[in-house]
C-alpha positions in Angstrom: 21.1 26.4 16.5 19.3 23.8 18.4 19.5 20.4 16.1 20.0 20.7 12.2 16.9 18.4 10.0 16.7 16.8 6.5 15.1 14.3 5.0 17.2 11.5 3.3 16.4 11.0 -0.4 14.0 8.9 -1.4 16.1 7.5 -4.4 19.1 7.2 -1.9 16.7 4.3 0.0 15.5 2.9 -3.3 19.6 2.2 -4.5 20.6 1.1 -1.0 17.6 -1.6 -1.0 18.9 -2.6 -4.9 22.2 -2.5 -3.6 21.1 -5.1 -0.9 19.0 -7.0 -3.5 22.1 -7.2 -5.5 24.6 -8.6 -2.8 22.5 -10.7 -0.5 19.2 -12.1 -2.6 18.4 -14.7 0.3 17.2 -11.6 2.3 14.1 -11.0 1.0 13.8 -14.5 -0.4 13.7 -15.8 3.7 11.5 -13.3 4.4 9.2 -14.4 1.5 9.4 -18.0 3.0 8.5 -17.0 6.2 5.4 -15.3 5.0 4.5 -18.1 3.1 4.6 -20.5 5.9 2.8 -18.2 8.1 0.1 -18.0 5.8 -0.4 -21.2 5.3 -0.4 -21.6 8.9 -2.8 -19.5 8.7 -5.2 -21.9 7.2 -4.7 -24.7 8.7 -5.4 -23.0 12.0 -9.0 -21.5 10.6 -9.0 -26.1 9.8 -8.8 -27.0 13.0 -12.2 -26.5 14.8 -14.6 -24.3 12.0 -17.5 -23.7 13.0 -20.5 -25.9 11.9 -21.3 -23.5 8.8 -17.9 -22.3 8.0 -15.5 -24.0 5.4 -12.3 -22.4 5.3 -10.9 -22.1 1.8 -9.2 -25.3 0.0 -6.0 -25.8 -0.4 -5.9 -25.6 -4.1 -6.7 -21.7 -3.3 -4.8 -21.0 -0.4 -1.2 -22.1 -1.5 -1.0 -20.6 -4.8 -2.8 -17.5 -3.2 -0.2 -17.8 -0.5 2.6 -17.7 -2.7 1.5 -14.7 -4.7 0.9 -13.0 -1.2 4.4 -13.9 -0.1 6.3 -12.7 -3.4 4.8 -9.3 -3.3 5.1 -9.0 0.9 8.9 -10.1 0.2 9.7 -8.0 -2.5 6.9 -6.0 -4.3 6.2 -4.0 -1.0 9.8 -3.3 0.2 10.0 -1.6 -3.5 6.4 0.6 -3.0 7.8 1.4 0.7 11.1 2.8 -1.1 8.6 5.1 -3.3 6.2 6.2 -0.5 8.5 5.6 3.0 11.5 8.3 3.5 14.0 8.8 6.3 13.8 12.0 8.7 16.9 12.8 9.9 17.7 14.9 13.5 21.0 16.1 14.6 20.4 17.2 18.2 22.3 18.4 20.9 21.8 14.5 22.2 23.2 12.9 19.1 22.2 11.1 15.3 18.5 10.1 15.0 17.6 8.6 11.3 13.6 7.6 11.9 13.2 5.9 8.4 9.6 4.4 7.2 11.1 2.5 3.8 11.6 -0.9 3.2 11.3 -1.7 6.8 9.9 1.2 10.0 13.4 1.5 11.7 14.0 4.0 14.4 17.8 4.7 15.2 20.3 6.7 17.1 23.8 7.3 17.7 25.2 9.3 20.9 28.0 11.6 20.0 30.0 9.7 23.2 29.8 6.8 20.3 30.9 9.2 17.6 34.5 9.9 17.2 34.6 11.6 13.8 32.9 12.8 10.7 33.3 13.1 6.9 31.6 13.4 3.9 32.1 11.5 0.4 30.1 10.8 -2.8 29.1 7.0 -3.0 28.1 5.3 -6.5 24.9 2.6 -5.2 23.6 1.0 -8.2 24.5 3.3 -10.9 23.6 6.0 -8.9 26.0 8.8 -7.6 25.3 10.1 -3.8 26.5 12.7 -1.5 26.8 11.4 2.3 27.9 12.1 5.5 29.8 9.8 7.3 29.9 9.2 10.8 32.8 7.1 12.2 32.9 5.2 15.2 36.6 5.9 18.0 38.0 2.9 16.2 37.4 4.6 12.5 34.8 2.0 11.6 31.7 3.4 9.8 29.1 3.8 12.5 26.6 5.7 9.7 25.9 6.5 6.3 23.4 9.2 5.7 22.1 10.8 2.3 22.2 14.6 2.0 19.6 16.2 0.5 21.4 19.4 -0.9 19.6 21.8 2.0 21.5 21.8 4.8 24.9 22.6 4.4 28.0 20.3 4.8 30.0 23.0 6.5 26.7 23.6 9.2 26.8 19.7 9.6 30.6 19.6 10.2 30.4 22.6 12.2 27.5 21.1 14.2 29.4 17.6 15.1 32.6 19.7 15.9 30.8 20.9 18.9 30.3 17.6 20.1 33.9 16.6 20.0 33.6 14.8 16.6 36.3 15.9 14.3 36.3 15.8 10.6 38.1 13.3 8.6 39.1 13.2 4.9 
């Protein structure tokens, strides 16, 4: 077996973004402010020098159209991206790869030399009961979390990270 594949639960995403939502609001609210600002940079850039028959839109348009923008680029599109987006895991012979496309386009990896153990659990994330695997870091901290998707085995995934020197907790 050369590296064992799944692909996280899409409803797994969605609760861990709610679950976010729930215990940090400012998150989304910064980045929401920061889009705001930027578009109304924006428009005062397209101000500075138009050219002689260009009029850039006025204000009255451009800030409440700006704040709409922002509010669904802050939190209406993280939401869609936890409908459309999913995360593609890889166990290979290298280590843990979890490319995810929801919410925000993350690309990650752990080594197995940064792995020390492994274990599997059910975790309630807003109302909503899980199965994971759990990959602990040498000092028993949680490195990752990862949602199983009921077709690959726990016993193959234990089995797998046991030939990498990661042993499995309880």
């Amino acid at each position: 077996m050369n590296e064992i594949t799944w692909r996280e639960p899409r409803a797994y995403s969605r609760a861990v973004y709610r679950e976010n939502e729930r215990t940090n609001p400012l998150n989304s609210l910064g980045f929401t402010a920061f889009a705001f600002v930027a578009l109304l940079a924006l428009r005062g850039l397209a101000g500075v020098r138009p050219a002689p028959d260009a009029h850039p839109p006025a204000w009255s348009i451009v800030v409440p159209a700006s704040m709409v923008l922002a509010v669904f680029i802050g939190y209406g599109l993280p939401r869609i991206m936890g409908y459309v987006g999913q995360a593609f895991i890889i166990l290979s012979p290298k280590g843990v790869n979890r490319n995810t496309v929801s919410n925000r386009t993350q690309i990650r990896f752990w080594p197995w030399s940064s792995l020390a153990a492994v274990r599997f659990a059910d975790v309630d994330l807003a109302g909503q009961k899980f199965r994971v695997v759990q990959f602990l870091g040498p000092g028993g901290e949680l490195a990752v979390e990862i949602a199983l998707d009921g077709k690959v085995s726990e016993a193959a995934i234990a089995d797998y990270a046991s030939r990498y020197g990661l042993r499995v907790a309880n």
